[in-house]
LUMVEX-167266 format. One record per residue (C-alpha): x negated, y negated, z negated; residue in one letter; residue number from 1. Coordinates in nm, 4 decimals. Each point is the difference from the previous one (the first is absolute). Layout:
N
X,Y,Z,A,NUM .
...
//
This chain:
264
12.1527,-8.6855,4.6276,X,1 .
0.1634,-0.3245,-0.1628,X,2 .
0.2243,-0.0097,0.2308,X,3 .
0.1115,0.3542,-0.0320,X,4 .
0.0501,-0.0369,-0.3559,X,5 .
0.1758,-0.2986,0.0112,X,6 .
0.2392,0.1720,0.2334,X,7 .
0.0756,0.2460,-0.1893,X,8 .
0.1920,-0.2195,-0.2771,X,9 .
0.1619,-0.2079,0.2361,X,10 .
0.3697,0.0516,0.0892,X,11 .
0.1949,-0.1735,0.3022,X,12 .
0.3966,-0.0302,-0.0669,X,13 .
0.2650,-0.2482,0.0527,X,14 .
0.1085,-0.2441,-0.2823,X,15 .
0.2135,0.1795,-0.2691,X,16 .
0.0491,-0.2747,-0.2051,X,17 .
0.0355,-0.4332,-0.0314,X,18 .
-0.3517,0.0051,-0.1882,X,19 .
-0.1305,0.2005,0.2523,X,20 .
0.1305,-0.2675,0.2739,X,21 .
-0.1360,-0.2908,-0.2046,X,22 .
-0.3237,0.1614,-0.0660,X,23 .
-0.0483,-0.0026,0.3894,X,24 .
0.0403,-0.3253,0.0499,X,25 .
-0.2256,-0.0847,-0.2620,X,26 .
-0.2683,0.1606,0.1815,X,27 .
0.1551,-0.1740,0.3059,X,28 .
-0.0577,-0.3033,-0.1926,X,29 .
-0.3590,0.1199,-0.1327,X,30 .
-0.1343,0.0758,0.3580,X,31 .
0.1315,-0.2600,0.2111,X,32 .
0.0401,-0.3400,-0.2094,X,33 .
-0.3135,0.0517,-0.2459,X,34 .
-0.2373,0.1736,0.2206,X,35 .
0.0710,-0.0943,0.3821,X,36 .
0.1539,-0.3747,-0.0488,X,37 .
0.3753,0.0375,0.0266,X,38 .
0.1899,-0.3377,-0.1175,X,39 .
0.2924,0.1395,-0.2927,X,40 .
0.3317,-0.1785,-0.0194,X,41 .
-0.0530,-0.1650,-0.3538,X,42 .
0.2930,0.2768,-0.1338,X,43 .
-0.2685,0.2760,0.1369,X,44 .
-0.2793,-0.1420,-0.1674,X,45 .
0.1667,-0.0463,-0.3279,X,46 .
0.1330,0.3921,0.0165,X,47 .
-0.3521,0.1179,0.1818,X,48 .
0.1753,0.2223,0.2532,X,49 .
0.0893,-0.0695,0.4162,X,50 .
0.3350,0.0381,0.0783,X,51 .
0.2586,-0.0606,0.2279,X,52 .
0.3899,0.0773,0.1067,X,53 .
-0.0769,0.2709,0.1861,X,54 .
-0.1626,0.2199,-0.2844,X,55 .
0.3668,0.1107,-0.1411,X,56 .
0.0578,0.1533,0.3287,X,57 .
-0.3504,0.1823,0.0185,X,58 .
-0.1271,0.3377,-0.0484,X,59 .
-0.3274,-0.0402,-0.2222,X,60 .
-0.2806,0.2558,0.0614,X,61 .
-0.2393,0.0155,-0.2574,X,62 .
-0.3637,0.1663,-0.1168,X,63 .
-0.0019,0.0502,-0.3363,X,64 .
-0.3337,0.1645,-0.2065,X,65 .
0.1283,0.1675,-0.2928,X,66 .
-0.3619,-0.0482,-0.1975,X,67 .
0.1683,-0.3699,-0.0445,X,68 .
0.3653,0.1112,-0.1293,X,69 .
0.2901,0.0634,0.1003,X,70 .
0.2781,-0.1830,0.2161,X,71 .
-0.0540,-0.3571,0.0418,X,72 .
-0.3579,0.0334,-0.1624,X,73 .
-0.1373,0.1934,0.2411,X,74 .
0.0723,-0.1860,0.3331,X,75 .
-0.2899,-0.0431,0.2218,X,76 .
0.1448,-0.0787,0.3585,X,77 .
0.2784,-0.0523,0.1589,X,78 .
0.2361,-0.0152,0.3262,X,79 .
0.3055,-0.1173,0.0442,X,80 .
0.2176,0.1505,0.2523,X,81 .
0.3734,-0.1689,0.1239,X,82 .
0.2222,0.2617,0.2660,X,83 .
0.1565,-0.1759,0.3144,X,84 .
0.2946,0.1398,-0.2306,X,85 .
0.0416,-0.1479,-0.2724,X,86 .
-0.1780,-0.3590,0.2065,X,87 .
0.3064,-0.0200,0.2153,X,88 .
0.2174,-0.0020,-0.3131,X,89 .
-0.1941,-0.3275,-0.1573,X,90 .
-0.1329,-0.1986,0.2148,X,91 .
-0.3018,0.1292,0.1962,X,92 .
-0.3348,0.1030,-0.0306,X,93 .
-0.2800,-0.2493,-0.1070,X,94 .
-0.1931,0.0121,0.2823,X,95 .
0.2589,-0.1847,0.2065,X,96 .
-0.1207,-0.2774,-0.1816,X,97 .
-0.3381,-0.0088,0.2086,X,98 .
0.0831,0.1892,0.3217,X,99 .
0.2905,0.1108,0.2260,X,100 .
0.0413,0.3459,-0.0164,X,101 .
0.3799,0.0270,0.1729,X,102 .
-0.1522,0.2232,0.2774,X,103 .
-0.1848,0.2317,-0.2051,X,104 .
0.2902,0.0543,-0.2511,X,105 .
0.2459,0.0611,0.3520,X,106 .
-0.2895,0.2146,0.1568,X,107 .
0.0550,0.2822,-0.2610,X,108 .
0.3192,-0.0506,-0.1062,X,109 .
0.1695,0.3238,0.1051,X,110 .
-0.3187,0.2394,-0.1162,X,111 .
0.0130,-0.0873,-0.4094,X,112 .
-0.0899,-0.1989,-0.2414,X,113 .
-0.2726,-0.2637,-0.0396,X,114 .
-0.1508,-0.1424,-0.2431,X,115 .
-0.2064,-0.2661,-0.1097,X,116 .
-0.3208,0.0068,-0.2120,X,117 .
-0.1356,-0.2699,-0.2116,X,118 .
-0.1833,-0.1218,-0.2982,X,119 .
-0.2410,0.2210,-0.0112,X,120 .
-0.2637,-0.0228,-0.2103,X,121 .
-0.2296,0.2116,-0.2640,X,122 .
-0.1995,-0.0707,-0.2853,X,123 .
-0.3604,-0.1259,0.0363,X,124 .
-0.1587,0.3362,-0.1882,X,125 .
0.2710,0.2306,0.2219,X,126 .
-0.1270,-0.1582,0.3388,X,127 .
-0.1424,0.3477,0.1322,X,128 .
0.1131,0.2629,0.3273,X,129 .
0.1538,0.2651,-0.2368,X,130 .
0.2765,-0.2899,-0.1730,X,131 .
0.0659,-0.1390,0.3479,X,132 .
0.0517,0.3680,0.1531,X,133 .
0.2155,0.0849,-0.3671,X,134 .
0.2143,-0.3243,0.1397,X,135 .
0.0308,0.1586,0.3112,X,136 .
0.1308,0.3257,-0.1271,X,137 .
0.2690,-0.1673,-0.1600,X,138 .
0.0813,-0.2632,0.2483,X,139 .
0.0173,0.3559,0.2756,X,140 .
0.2501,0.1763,-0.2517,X,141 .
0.1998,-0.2945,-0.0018,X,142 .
0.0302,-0.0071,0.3847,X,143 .
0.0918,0.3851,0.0122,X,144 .
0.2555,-0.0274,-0.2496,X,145 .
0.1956,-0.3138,0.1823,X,146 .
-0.0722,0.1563,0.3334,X,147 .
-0.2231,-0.3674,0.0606,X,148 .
-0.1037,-0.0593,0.3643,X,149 .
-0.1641,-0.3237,-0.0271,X,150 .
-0.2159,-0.1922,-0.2332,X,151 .
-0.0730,-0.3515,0.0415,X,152 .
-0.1087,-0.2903,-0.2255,X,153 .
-0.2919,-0.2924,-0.0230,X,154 .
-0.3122,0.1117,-0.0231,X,155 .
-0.2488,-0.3038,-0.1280,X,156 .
-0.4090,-0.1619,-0.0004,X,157 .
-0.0217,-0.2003,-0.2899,X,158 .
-0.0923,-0.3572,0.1156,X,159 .
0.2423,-0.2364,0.2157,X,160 .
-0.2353,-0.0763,0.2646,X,161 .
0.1014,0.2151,0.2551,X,162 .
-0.3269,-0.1007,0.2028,X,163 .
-0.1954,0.1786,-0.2726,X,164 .
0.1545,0.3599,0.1258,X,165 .
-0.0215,-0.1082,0.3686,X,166 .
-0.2146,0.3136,0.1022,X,167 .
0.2205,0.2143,-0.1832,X,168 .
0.3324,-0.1493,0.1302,X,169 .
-0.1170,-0.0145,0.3116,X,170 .
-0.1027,0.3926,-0.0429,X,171 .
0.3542,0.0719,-0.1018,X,172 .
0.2060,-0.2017,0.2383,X,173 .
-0.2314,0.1844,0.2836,X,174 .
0.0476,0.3737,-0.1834,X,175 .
0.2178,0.0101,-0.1995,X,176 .
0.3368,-0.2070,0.1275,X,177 .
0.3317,0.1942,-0.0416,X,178 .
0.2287,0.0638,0.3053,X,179 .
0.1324,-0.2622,0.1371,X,180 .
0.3948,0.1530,-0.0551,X,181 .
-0.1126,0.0400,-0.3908,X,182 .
-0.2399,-0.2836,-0.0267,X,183 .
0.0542,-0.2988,-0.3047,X,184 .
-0.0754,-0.3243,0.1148,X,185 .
-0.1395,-0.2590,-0.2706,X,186 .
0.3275,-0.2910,-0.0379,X,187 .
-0.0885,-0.2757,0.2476,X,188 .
-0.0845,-0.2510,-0.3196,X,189 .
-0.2426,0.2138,-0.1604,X,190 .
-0.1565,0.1337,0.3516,X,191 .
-0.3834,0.0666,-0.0336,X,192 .
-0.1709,0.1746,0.3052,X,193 .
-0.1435,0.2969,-0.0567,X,194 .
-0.2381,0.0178,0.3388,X,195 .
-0.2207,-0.2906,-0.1368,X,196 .
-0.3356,0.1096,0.1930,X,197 .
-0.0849,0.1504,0.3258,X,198 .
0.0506,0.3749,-0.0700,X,199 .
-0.3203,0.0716,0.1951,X,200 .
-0.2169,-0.2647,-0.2535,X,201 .
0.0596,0.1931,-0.3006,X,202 .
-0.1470,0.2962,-0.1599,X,203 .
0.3096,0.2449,-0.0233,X,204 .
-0.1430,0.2947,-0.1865,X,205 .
-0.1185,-0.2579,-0.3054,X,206 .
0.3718,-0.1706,0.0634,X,207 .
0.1215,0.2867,-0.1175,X,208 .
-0.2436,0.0769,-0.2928,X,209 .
0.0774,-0.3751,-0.0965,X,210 .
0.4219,0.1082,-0.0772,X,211 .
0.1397,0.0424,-0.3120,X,212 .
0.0455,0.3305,-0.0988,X,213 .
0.3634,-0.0038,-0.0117,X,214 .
0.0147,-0.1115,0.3761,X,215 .
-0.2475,0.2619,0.1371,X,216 .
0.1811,0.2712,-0.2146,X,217 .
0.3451,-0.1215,0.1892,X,218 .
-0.2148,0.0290,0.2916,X,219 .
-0.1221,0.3219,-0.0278,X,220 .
0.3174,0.1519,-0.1116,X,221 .
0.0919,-0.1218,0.3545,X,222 .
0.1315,-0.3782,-0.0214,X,223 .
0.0554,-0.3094,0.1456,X,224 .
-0.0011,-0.3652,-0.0025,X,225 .
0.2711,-0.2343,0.0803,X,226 .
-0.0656,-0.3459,0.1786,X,227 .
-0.1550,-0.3154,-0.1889,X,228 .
-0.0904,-0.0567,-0.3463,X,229 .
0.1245,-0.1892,-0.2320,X,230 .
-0.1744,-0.2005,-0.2941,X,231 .
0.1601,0.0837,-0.3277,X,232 .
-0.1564,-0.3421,-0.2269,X,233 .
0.2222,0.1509,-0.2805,X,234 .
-0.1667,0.3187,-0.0311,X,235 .
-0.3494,-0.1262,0.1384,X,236 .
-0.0090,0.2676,0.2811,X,237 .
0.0261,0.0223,0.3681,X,238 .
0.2819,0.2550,0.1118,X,239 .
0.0271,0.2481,0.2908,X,240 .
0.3044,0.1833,0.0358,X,241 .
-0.0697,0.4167,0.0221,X,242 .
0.2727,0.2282,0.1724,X,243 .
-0.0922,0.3756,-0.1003,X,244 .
0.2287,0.2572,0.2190,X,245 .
0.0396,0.2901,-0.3151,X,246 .
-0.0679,0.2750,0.3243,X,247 .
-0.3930,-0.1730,0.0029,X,248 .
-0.0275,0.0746,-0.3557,X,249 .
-0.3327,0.2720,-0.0319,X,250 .
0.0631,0.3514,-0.1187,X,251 .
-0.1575,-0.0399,-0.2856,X,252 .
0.3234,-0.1708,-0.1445,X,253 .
0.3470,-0.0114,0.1809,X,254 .
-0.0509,0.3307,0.1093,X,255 .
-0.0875,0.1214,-0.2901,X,256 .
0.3572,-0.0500,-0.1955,X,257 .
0.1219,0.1377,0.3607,X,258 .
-0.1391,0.3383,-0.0475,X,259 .
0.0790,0.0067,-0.3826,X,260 .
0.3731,-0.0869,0.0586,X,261 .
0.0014,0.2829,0.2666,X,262 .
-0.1258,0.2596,-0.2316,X,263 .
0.1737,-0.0994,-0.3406,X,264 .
//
């Protein structure tokens, strides 16, 4: 019932405004430097908010509950979303700058447009199925209206001993690993293997209970994992790279805007 109400005054939308933008990272800041561990460049810690170069070039996806205010008052979560598009024009996407994702990008370059997802993250009272799902909605409208194929981005355990997630790595390299034409590989540098136990020692079914709930929703809207894992000491986290094929996504969203579109 909580839930229900609290859905009802929550809105999902892109970004309208600057003080919408730097509200976002301020909850960026909020949720991964104060509560998981994240180390701040001394200019973030002095401003309280995480950002980087890439933000500019960003789409920013946002839950906002009305009870709170309006605009920038009333951010809650947030995604940010960067099109191969507008990448290509400055630079690249950031994931490049933990795995090699050259033969994914060239896998589906004639079907569309891809995109990359990151920076996700939702206040501590908004952690519940009905915000995630409202994140969801918005994140599927944005793929129908720029005709998105592919979704990709890290995905992350908070910790950076990767031998504290072996079971569930080793669940996910075993289940869950992409294509080989479309598959990211971890840079050579940063390389962490993912198949760290026997896959026959390990419990599989509490593996997957174990994930975060991000990674088994990417999962269950029909993704994969690339190879390796990379430690992120910055950030605090140990990073898997997802690929999400748009055509996987569930009915209960892409298609959705499909059938709307068709009958508007």
């Amino acid at each position: 019932m909580r839930d229900e109400r609290q859905l009802q005054r929550l809105e999902v939308r892109l970004a309208e405004t600057e003080d919408e933008i730097l509200a976002s990272q301020k909850l960026r800041y909020k949720v991964f430097y104060e509560e998981r561990g994240a180390k701040p460049t001394a200019e973030m810690a002095a401003e309280k908010r995480d950002f980087d170069h890439y933000d500019p070039l960003c789409d920013h996806l946002l839950v906002l509950d009305h009870n709170r205010g309006a605009g920038a008052d009333a951010v809650v979560g947030t995604y940010r979303l960067l099109r191969q598009s507008v990448a290509n024009e400055h630079g690249g996407f950031y994931s490049a700058d933990e795995y090699h994702i050259e033969s994914m990008l060239a896998a589906v370059k004639e079907t569309g447009e891809i995109m990359e997802l990151g920076r996700s993250c939702v206040e501590a009272d908004y952690r519940t199925m009905p915000t995630l799902q409202l994140l969801w909605q918005g994140i599927a409208a944005y793929v129908f209206k720029y005709d998105i194929k592919l979704m990709f981005g890290c995905a992350s355990f908070h910790g950076t001993d990767p031998d504290a997630f072996k079971d569930v790595l080793t669940y996910l390299h075993h289940n869950h690993l992409a294509p080989e034409d479309m598959r990211p590989r971890a840079i050579e540098e940063r390389y962490e293997p993912m198949a760290r136990a026997e896959i026959d020692g390990i419990d599989q079914r509490q593996a997957l209970r174990d994930l975060p709930p991000l990674i088994k929703g990417y999962l269950r809207l029909g993704g994969f994992v690339g190879d390796g894992a990379v430690v992120d000491h910055q950030f605090n986290t140990t990073d898997i790279c997802i690929v999400l094929p748009t055509e996987k996504v569930t009915d209960r969203y892409y298609k959705h805007y499909e059938r709307t579109a068709r009958v508007s």
